[in-house]
C-alpha positions, 0 to 999 in steps of 0.5 A, spaced: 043 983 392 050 982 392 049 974 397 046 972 390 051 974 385 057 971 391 052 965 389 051 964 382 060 965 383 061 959 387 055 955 383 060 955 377 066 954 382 064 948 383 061 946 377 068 947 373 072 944 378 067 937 378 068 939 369 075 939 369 076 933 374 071 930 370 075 932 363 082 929 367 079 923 370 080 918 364 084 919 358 077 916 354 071 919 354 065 918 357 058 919 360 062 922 366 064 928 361 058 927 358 054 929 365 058 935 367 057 939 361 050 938 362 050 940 368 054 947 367 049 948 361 043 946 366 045 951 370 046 957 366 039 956 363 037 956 370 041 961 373 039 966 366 032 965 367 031 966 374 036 971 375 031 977 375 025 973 379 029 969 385 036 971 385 035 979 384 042 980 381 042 982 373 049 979 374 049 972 375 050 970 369 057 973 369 058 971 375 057 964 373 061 964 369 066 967 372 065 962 377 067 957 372 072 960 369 075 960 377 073 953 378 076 950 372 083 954 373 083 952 381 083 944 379 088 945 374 093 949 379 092 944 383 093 938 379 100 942 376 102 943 384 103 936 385 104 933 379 111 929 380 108 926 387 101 925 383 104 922 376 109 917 381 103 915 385 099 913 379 105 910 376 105 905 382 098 904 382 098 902 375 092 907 375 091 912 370 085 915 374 085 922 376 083 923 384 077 929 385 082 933 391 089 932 388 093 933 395 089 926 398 
């Protein structure tokens, strides 16, 4: 059904949109980065083996991966959209932390 393959696409949207926050957040690396790519690869074992039993999409995985793919590019317009108030706000704040929604 074309409910589960919509599924599976908003699951990666999601997921790569915390995996790219996760990425931008700190300029150093550690287990939040660690955490999140885990969790994208967690969910495409899980939505392969599935696919055929529960979801009744022979796409899912695609569409996961699109969804990815989606939810990576969101973030990343989003971050370049405000980055002038964005990079002076953390200037201010003496921060270098990346916030999850930008537009705060």
């Amino acid at each position: 059904m074309v409910v589960f393959c919509i599924a599976a696409g908003l699951l990666g949207v999601i997921l790569g949109y915390v995996f790219h926050w996760a990425i931008r957040r700190d300029p150093k690396p550690d287990a939040a980065e660690l955490a999140a790519l885990v969790a994208i690869l967690v969910a495409g074992v899980v939505i392969t083996f599935i696919k055929d039993q529960f979801l009744q999409c022979p796409a899912a995985f695609a569409w996961y991966v699109i969804g990815l793919f989606i939810g990576f590019v969101i973030f990343l317009l989003f971050f370049f959209m405000k980055w002038e108030t964005f990079s002076q706000q953390l200037k201010k704040e003496g921060q270098m932390k990346v916030p999850f929604f930008p537009f705060k």
